[in-house]
LUMTORDREN-84449 format. One record per atom (N, C-alpha, C, CB): y, x, z; residue in one letter. Coordinates in steps of 0.1 Angstrom, whole numbers, padded with zeros to 4 digits, always signed. Glycine has a CB too. Layout:
N
YXZA ...
END
This chain:
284
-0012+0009+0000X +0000+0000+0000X +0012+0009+0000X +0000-0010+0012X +0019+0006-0010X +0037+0012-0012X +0047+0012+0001X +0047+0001-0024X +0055+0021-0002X +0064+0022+0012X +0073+0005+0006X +0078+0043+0014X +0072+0005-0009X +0081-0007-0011X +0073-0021-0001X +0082-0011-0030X +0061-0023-0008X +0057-0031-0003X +0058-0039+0007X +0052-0029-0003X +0055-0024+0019X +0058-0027+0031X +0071-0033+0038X +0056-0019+0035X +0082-0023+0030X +0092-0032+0033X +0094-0043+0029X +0100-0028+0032X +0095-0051+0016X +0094-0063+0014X +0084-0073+0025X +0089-0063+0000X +0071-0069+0029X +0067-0075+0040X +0074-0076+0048X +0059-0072+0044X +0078-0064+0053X +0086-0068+0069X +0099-0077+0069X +0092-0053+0076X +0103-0077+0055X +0119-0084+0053X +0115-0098+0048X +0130-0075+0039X +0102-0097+0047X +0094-0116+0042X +0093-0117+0055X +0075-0120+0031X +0085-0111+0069X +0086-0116+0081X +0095-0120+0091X +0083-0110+0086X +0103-0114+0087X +0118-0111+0098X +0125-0122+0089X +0129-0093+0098X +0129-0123+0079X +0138-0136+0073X +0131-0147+0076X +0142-0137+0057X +0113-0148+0074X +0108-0163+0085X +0115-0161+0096X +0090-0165+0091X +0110-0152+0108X +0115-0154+0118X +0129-0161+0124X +0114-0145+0120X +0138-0151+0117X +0148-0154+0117X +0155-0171+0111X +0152-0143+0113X +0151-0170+0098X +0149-0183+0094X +0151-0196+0103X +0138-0182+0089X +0136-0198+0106X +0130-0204+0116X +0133-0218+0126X +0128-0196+0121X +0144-0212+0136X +0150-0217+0142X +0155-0228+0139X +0155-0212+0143X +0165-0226+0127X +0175-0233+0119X +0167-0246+0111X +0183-0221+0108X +0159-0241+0104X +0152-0248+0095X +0145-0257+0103X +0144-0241+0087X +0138-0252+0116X +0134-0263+0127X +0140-0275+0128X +0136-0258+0138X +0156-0269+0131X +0162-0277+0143X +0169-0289+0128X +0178-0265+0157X +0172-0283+0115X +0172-0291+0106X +0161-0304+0104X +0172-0281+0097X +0147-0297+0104X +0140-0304+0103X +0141-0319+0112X +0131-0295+0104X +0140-0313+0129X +0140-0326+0136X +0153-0330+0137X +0135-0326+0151X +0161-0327+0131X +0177-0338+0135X +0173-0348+0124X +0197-0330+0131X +0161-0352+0118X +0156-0362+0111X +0148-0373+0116X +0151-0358+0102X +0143-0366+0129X +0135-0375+0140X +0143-0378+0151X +0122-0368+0146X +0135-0389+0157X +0139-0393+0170X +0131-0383+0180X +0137-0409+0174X +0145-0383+0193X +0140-0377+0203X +0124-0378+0209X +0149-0382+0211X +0115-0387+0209X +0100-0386+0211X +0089-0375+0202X +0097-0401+0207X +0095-0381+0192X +0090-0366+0183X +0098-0354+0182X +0088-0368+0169X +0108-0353+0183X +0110-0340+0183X +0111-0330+0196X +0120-0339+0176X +0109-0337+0210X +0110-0331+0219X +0094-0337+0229X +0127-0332+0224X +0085-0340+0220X +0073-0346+0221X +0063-0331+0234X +0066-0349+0201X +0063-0340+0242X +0055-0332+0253X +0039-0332+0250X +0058-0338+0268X +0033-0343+0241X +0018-0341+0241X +0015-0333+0230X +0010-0353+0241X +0024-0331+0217X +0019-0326+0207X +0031-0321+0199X +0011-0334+0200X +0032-0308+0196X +0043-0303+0185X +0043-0307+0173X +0044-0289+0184X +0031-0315+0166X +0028-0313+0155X +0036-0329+0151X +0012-0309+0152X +0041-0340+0163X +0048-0347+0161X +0057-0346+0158X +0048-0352+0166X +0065-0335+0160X +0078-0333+0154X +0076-0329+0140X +0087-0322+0163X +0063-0326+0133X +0063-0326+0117X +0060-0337+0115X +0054-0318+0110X +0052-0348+0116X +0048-0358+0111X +0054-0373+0112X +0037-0358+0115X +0057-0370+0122X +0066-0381+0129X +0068-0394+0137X +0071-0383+0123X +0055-0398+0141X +0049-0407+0148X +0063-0417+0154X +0038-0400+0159X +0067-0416+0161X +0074-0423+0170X +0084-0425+0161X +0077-0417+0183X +0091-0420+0145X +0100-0418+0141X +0098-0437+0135X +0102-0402+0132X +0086-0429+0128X +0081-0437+0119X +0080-0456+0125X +0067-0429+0116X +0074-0458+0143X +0077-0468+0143X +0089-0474+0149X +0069-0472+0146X +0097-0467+0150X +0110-0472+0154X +0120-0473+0148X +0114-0467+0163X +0116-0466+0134X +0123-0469+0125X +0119-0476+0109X +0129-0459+0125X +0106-0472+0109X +0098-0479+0097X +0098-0467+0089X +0106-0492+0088X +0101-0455+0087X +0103-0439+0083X +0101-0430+0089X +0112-0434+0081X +0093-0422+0083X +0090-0410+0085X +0106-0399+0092X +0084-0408+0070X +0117-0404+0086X +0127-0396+0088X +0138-0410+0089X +0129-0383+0076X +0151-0405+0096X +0160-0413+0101X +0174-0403+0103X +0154-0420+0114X +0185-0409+0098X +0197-0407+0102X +0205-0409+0111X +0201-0409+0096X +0194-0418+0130X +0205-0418+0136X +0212-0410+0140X +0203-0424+0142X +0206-0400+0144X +0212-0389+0153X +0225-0382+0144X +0199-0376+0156X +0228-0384+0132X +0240-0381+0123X +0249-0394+0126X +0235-0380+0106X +0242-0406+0124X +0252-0416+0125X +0259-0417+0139X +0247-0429+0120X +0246-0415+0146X +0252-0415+0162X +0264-0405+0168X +0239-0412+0172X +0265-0395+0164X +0271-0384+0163X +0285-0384+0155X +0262-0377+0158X +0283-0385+0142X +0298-0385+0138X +0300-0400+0135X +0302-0376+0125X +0299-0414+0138X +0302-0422+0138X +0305-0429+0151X +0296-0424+0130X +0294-0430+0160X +0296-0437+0170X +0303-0429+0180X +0285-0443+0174X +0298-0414+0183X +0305-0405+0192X +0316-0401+0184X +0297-0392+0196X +0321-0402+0171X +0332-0397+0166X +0331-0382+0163X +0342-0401+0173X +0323-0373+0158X +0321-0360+0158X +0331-0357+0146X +0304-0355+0157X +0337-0364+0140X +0345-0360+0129X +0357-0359+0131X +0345-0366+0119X +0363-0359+0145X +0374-0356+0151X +0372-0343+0155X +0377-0365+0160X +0364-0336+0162X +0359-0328+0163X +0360-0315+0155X +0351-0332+0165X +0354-0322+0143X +0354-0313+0127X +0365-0307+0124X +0351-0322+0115X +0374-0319+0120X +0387-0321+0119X +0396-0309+0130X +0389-0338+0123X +0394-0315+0139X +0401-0306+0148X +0399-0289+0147X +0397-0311+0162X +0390-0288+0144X +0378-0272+0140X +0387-0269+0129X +0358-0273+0133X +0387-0276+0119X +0389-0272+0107X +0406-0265+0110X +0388-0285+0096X +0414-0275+0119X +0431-0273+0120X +0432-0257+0129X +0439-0289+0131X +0423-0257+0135X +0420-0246+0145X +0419-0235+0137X +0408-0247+0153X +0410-0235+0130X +0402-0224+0125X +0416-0221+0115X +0384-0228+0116X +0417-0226+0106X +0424-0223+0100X +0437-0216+0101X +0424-0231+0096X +0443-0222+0113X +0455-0217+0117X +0457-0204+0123X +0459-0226+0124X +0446-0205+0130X +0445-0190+0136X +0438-0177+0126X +0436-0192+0150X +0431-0183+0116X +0426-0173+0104X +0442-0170+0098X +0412-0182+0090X +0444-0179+0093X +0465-0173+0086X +0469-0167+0095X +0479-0186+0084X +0477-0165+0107X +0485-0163+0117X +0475-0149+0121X +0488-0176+0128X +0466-0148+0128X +0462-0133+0126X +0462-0129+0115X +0450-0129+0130X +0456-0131+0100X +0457-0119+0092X +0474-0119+0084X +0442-0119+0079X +0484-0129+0092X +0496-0125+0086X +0504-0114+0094X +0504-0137+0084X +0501-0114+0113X +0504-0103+0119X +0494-0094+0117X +0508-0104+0132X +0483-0094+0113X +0473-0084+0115X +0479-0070+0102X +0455-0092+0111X +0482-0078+0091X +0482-0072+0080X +0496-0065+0077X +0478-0080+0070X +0509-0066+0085X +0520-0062+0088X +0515-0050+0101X +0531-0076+0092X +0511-0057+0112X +0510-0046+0123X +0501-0033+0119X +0505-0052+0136X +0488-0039+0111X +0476-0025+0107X +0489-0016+0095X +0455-0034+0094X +0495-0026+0088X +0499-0012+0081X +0510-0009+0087X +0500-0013+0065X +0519-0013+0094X +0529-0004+0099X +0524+0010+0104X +0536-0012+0110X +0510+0004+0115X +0505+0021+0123X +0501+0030+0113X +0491+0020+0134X +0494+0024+0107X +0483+0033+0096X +0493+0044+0088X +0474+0021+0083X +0507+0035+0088X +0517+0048+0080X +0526+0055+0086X +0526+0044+0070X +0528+0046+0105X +0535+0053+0114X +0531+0069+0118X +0534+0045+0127X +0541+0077+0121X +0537+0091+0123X +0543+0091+0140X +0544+0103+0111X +0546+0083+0146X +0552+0084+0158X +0538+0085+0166X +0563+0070+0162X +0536+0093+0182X +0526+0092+0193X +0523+0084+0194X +0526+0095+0203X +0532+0073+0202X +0533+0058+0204X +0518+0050+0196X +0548+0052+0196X +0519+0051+0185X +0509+0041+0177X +0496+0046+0182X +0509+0042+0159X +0493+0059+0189X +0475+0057+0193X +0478+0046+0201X +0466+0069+0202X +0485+0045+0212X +0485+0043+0224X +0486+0028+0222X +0495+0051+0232X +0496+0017+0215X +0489+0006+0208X +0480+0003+0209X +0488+0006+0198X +0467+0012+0197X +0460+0006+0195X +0450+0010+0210X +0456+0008+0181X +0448+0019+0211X +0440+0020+0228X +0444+0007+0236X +0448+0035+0238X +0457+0003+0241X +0460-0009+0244X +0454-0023+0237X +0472-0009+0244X +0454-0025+0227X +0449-0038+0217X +0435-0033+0218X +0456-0039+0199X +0427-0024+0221X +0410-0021+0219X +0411-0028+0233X +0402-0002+0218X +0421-0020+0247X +0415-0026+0262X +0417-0041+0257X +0425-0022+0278X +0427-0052+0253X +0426-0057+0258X +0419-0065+0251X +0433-0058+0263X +0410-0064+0240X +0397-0073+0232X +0389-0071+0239X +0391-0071+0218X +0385-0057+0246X +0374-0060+0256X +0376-0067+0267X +0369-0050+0259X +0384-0070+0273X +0384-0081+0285X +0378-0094+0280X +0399-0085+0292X +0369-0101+0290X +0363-0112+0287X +0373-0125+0286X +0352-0113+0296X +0368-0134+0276X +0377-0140+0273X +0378-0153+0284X +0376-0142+0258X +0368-0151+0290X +0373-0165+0304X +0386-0158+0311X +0357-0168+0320X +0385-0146+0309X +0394-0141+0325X +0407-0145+0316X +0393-0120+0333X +0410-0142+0304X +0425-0141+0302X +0425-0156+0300X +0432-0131+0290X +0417-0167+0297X +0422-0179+0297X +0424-0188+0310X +0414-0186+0289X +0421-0181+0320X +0425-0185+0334X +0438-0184+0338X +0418-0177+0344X +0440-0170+0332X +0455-0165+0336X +0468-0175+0324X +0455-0143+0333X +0464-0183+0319X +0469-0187+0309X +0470-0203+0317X +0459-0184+0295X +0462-0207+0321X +0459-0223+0324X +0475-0227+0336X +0438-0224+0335X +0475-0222+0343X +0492-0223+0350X +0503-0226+0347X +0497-0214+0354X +0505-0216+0337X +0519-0223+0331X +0516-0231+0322X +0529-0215+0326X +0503-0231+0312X +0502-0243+0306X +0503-0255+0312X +0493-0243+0300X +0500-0257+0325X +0497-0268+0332X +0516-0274+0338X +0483-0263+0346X +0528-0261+0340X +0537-0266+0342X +0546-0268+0333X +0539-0262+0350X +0540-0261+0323X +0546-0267+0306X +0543-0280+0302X +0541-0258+0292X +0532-0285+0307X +0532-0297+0298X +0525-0293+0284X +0547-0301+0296X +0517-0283+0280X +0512-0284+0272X +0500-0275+0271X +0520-0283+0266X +0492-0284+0280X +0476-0279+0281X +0472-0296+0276X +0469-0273+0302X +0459-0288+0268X +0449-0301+0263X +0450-0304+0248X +0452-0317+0270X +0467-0295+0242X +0470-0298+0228X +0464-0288+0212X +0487-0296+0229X +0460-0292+0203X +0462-0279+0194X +0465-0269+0195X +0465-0279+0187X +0481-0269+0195X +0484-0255+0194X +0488-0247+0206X +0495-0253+0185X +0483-0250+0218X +0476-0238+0230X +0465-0233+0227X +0472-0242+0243X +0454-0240+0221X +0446-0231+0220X +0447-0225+0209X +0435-0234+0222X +0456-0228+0201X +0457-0217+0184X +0464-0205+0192X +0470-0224+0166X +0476-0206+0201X +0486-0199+0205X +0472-0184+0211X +0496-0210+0220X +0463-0193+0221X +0455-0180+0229X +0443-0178+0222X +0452-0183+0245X +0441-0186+0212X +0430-0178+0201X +0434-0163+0196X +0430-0188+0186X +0448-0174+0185X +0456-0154+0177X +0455-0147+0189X +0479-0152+0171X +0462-0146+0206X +0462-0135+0213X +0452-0128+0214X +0465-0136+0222X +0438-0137+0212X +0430-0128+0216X +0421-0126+0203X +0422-0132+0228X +0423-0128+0195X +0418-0120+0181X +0428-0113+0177X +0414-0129+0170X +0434-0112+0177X +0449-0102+0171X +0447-0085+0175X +0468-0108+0181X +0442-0083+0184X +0435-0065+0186X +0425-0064+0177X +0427-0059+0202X +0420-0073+0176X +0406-0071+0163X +0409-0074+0151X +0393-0079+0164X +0420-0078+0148X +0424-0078+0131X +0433-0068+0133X +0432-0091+0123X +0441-0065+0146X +0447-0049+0144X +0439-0038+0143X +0457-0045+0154X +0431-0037+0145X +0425-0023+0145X +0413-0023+0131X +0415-0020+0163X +0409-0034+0127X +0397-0035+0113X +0413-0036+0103X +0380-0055+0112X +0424-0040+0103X +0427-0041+0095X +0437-0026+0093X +0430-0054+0096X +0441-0020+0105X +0444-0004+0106X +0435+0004+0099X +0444+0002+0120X +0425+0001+0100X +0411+0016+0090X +0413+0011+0081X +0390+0017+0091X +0410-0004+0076X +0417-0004+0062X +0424+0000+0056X +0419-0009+0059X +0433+0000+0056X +0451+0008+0052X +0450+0019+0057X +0466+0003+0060X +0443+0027+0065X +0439+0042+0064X +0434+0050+0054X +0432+0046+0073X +0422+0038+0051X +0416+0039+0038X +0420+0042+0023X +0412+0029+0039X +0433+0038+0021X +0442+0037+0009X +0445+0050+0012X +0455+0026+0008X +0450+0055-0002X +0461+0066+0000X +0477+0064+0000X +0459+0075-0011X +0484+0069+0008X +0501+0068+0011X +0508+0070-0002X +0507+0080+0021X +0498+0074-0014X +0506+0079-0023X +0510+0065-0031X +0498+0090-0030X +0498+0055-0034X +0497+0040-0043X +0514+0035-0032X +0475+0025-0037X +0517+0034-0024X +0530+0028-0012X +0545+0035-0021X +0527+0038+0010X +0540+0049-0015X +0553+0058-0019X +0553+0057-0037X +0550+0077-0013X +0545+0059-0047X +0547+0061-0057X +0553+0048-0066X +0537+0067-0060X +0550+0035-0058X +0555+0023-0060X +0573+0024-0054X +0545+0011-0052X +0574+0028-0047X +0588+0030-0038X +0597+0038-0048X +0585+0041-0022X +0589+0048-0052X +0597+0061-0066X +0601+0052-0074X +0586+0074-0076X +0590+0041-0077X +0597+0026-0092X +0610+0021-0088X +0586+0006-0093X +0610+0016-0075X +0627+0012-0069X +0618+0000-0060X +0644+0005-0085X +0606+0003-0057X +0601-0010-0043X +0610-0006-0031X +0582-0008-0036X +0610-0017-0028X +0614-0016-0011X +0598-0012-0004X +0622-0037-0004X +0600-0013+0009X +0592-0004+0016X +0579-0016+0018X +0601+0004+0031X +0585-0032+0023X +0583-0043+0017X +0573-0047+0006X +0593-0045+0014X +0581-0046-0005X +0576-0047-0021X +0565-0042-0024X +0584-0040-0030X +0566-0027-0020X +0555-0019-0022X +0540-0025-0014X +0560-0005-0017X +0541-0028+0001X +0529-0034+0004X +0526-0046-0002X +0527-0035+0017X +0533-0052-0005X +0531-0070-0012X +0527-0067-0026X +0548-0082-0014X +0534-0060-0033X +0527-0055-0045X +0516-0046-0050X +0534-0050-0050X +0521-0034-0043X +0507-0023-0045X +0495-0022-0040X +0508-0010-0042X +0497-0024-0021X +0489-0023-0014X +0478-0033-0013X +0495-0022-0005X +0488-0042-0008X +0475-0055-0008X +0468-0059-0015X +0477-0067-0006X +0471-0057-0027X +0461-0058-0040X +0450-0054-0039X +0465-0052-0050X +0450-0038-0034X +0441-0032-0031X +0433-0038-0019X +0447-0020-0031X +0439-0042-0007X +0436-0048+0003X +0424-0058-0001X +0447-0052+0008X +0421-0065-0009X +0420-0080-0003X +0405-0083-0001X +0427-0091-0013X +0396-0069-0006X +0383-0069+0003X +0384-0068+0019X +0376-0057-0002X +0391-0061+0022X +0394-0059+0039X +0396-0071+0042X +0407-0052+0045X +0409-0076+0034X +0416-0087+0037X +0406-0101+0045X +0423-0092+0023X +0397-0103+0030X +0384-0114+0034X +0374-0107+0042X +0375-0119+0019X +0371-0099+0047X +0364-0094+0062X +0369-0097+0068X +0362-0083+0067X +0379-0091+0072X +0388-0090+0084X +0387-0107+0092X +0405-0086+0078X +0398-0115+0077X +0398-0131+0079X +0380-0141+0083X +0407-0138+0062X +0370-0135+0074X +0359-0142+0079X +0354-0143+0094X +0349-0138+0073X +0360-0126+0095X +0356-0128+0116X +0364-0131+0120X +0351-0117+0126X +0378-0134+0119X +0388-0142+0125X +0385-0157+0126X +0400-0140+0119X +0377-0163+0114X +0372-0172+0111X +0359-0178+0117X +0372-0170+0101X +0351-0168+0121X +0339-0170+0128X +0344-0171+0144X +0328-0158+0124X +0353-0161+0149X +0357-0162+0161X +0362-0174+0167X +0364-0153+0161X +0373-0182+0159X +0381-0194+0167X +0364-0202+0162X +0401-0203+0159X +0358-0203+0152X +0351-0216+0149X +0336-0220+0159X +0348-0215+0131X +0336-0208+0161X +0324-0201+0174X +0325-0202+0188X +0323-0187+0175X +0337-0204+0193X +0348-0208+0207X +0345-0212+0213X +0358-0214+0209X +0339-0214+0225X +0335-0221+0236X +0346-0221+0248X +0322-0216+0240X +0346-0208+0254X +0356-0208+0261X +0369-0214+0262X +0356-0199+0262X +0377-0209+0252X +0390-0208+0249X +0392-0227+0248X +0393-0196+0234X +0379-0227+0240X +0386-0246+0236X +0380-0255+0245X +0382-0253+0217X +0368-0254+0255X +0365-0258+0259X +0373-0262+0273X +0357-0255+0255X +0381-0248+0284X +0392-0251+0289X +0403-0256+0286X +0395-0244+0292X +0414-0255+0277X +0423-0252+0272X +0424-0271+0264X +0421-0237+0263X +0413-0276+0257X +0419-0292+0251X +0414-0299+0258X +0416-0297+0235X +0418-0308+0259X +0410-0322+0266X +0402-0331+0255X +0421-0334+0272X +0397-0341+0261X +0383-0348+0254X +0389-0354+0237X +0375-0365+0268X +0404-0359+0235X +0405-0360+0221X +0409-0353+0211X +0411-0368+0218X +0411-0338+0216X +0410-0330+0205X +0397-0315+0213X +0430-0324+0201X +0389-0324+0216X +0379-0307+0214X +0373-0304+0195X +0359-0310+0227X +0368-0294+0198X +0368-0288+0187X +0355-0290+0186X +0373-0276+0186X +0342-0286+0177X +0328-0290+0175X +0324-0285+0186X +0319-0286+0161X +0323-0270+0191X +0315-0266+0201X +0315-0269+0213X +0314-0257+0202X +0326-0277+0219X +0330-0285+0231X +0320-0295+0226X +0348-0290+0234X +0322-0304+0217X +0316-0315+0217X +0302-0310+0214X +0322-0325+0208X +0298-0306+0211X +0285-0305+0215X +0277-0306+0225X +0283-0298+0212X +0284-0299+0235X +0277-0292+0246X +0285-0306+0255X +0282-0272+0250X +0291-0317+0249X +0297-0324+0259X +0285-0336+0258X +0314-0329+0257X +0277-0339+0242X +0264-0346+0245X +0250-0344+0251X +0261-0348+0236X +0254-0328+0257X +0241-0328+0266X +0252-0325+0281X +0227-0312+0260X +0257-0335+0284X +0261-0342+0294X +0250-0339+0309X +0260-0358+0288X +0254-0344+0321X +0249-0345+0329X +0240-0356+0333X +0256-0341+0335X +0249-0367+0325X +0243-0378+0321X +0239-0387+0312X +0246-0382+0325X +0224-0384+0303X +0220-0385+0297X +0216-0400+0290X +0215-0378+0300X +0221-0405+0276X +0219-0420+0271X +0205-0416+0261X +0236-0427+0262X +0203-0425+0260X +0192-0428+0245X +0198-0422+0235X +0191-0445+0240X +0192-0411+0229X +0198-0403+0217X +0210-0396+0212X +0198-0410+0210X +0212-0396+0232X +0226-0391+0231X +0215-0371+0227X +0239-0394+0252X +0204-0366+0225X +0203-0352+0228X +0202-0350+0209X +0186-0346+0242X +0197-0362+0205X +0195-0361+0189X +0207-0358+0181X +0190-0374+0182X +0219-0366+0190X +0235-0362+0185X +0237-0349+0183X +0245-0366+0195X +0235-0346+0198X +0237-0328+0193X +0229-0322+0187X +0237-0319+0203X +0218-0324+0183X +0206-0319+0170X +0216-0320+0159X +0190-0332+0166X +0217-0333+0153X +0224-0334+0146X +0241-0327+0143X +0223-0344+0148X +0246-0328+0152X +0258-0320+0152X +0258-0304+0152X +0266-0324+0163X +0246-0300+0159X +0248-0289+0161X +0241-0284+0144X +0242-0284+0177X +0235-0287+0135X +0230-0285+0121X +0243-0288+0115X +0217-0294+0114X +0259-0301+0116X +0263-0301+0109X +0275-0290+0112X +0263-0311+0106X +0275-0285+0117X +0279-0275+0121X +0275-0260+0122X +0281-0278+0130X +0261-0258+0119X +0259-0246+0110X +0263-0250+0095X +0243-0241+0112X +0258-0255+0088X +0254-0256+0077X +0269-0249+0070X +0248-0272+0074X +0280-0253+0075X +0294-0248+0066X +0295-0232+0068X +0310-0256+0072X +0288-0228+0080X +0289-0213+0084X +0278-0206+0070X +0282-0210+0103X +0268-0213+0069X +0258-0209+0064X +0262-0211+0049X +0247-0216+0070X +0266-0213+0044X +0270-0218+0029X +0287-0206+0028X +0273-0240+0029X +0295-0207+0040X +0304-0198+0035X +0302-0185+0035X +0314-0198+0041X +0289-0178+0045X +0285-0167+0045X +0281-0163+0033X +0279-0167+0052X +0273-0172+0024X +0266-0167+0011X +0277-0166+0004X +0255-0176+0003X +0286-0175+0005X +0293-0175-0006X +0303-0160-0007X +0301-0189-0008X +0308-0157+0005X +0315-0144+0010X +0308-0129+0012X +0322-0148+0023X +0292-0131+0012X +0287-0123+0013X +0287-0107+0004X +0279-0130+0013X +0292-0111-0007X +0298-0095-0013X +0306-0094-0010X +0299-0089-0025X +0316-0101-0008X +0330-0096-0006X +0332-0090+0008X +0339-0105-0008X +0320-0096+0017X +0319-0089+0031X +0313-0076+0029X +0309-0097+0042X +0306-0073+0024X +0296-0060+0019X +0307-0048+0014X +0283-0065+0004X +0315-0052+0002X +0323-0047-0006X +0342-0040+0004X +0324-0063-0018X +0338-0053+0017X +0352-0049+0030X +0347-0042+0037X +0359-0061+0039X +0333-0038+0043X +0332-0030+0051X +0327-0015+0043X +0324-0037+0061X +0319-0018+0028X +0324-0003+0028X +0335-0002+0025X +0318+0005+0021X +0344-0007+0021X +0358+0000+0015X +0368+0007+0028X +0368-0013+0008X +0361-0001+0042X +0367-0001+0053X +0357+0015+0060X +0363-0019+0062X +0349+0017+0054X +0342+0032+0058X +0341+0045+0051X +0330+0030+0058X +0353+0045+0044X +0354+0054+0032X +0370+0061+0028X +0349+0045+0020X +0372+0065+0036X +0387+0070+0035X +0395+0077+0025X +0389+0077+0043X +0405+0074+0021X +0411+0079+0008X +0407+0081-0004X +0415+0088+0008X 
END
């Protein structure tokens, strides 16, 4: 047997594995709770016994309809989408001014920046949203959208400064300056020359700014109240303490409609992620 072989085996094993999960939990957000969380037999959750007489099918859409119709999960969505979005723009619009200011600064100062923006992405993100909850609470504006967009950007903004700094290290000073020799402003020259070059970084950088707010538990789960949480609040708000009839299928359901957009943008960004981090590992 070929060294290829083998590897193709191991990469046919590990993508089941990995796989797996997902395709599962896909699978039963088509059953009812009896079969898919069936204590005498797993093989109910393939066949579908209980599905079948309580609904006359083998497969069923309540746990979708229950979910974004009756629990309203498309407020949720909605709210995700305003989130995500806003804080994917707003970091990579300071990200991509502050990475290239340092990356061309020659002043001491700019290590010391980014040493500061590294400490403070590594602090965990409950602690700094604690220190946050106070004056939101005497502002009058805890529970709204744009607190939690406000302490999202803060705490993604060291991590689009520093991936988006190697990037622009990456370039040479000369594509900046030799645009500048045309009659660019200093300005001109990054909007024109640079970023051009940028915009593999660019779509890295923004996908994990993107994955970060849309992934959020902490931040949105303190920070909004019950009519604007965001999907991953609501999720975790149908496995409640107190449990209804199909309230656990909801979150089956929600929690698949809620991969599935991650899973579809990834393919679709997938070279251009490949194409941002090497460009991001390769200097001048």
């Amino acid at each position: 047997m070929t060294a290829s072989a083998l590897a193709i085996g191991f990469l046919a094993v590990w993508l089941l594995v990995a796989a797996f999960p997902f395709f599962w939990t896909l699978w039963g957000s088509f059953k009812v709770e009896a079969d898919f969380f069936s204590r005498s037999s797993w093989w109910n959750a393939i066949t579908g016994p209980a599905t079948e007489r309580q609904t006359g099918s083998a497969f069923t859409l309540a746990g979708y309809e229950g979910a974004w119709i009756e629990r309203e999960f498309w407020r949720a969505a909605l709210n995700t989408v305003i989130v995500t979005v806003s804080v994917t723009t707003v970091s990579l619009l300071f990200g991509t001014l502050g990475g290239y200011a340092l990356s061309r600064s020659t002043r001491n100062y700019t290590v010391w920046i980014l040493i500061a923006a590294l400490v403070f992405r590594a602090m965990p993100h409950i602690t700094l949203v604690s220190g946050y909850l106070l004056p939101f609470f005497e502002l009058n504006v805890w529970g709204v959208l744009p607190t939690a967009i406000v302490v999202l950007v803060a705490i993604n903004q060291p991590f689009t400064l520093w991936m988006l700094h190697s990037f622009f290290l990456s370039i040479p000073k000369d594509i900046d300056e030799s645009a500048m020799v045309d009659g660019c402003t200093r300005f001109q020259a990054f909007r024109l020359a640079v970023i051009p070059v940028m915009w593999p970084g660019v779509i890295t950088t923004g996908l994990f700014s993107f994955l970060l707010a849309y992934n959020d538990f902490a931040v949105t789960a303190m920070l909004l109240n019950q009519e604007n949480q965001t999907m991953v609040p609501k999720i975790n708000s149908f496995l409640g303490t107190v449990q209804t009839q199909g309230s656990i299928m909801y979150a089956v359901a929600a929690t698949v409609s809620a991969t599935v957009p991650l899973f579809i943008l990834v393919m679709f960004f997938q070279r251009r992620i490949v194409a941002g981090l090497t460009a991001g590992a390769v200097k001048g």
